[in-house]
N, C-alpha and C positions, 0 to 999 in steps of 0.2 A: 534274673528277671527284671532287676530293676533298670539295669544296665540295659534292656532290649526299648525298656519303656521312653528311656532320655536317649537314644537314637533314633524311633521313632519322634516322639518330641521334637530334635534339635531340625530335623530332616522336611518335619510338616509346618516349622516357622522358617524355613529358607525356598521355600516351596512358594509361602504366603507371602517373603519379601520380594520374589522373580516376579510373582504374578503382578504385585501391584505397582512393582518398577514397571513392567511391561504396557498395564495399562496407565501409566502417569503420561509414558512416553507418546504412545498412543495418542492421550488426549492434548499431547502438548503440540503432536501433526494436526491433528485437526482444528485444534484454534488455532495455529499458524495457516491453516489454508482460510478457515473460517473469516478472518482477521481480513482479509484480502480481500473479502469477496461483497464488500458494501461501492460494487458499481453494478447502480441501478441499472443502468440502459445501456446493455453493450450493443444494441444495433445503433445508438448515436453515437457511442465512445469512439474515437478515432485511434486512441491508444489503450494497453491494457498493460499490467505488470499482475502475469498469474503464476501459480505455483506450479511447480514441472517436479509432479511426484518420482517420474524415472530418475530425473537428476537430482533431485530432492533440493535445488534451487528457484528461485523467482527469477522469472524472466522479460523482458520486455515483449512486447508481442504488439504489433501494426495490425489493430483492427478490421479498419477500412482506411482507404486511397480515399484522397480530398485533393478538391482542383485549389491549387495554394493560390490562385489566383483569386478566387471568390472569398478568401481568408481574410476575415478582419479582428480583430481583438472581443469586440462586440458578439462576432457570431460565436467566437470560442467561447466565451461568456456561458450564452446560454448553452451551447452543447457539453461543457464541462457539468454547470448547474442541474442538466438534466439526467446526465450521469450519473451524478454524485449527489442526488439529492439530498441527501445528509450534511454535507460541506457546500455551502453555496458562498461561491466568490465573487466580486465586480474586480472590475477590467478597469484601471485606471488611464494607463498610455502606454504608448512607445516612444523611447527614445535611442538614440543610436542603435544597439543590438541587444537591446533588453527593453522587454515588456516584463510592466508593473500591475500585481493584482494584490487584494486587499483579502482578507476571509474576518468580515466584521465580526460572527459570531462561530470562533473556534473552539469549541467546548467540545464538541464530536472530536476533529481532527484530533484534537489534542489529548484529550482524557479517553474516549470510547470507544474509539477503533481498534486499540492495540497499535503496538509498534509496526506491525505489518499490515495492517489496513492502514494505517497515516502513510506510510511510506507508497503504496501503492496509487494511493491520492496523490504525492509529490513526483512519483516518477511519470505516472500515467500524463499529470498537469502540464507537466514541466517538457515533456514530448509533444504536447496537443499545442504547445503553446508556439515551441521551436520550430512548428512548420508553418508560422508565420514567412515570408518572405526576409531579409535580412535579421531574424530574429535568433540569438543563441542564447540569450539566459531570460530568467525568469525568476524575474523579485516575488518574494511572499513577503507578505504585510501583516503579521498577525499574531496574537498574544501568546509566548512561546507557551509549551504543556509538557507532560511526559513524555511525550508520543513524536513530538514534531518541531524545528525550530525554525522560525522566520532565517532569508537570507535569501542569496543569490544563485540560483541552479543552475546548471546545463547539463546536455547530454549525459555527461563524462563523470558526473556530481556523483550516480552509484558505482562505477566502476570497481571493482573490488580487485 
């Protein structure tokens, strides 16, 4: 009898540890997509980096077409800031094949988004920015955090 008791027992604590593995994992898909999803304005966004639950990867993904003609550092300016209202950046210049921006108050980027929201910030940026006309990298200027490190991007920067 006692013996029937401690395999029930042993059987309804490994029952309790699948379940709560299950939903940890769970919750750890959905702040991973959660994390991602601080752009505000995808009908401005030119770029996105969203989570591809079939592939269970982030991907880059081209918004909308832009006349790279009418592209200036200034107008990315504000269409990045309006996207990302939470991370708001200026546009300082161009020089040879990099444009320079600043993110004066990185507290979001850095601390609050999670690693995959700051990352989606830096790939989605650092795409919007490269279709500038002779434009392949993209300086960030900003006080490094958990989340995110100042330096020199381009396309190729997520490649895995």
């Amino acid at each position: 009898m006692i013996l029937i008791g401690l395999v029930f027992l042993f059987s309804g604590c490994e029952t309790k540890q699948q379940d709560e593995k299950a939903a940890r994992e769970t919750d750890e898909k959905s702040e991973t997509v959660s994390e991602s999803s601080a752009l505000n304005d995808t009908l401005e966004a030119i770029w996105g980096y969203e989570f591809n639950e079939q592939t269970s990867e982030f991907e880059v993904k081209q918004l909308r077409t832009v006349d790279k003609d009418a592209l200036s550092g200034e107008t990315l300016e504000k269409i990045i800031n309006k996207a990302w209202s939470k991370v708001q950046i200026k546009f300082i210049k161009t020089s040879n094949d990099t444009a320079y921006i600043s993110i004066p108050d990185s507290k979001v980027l850095t601390q609050q988004m999670g690693s995959a929201g700051a990352e989606s910030f830096m790939v989605s940026t650092t795409f919007t920015f490269t279709e500038l006309k002779g434009i392949n990298h993209l300086s960030f200027a900003f006080e490094e955090g958990d989340h995110a490190a100042p330096g020199v991007y381009n396309r190729k920067s997520w490649n895995r």
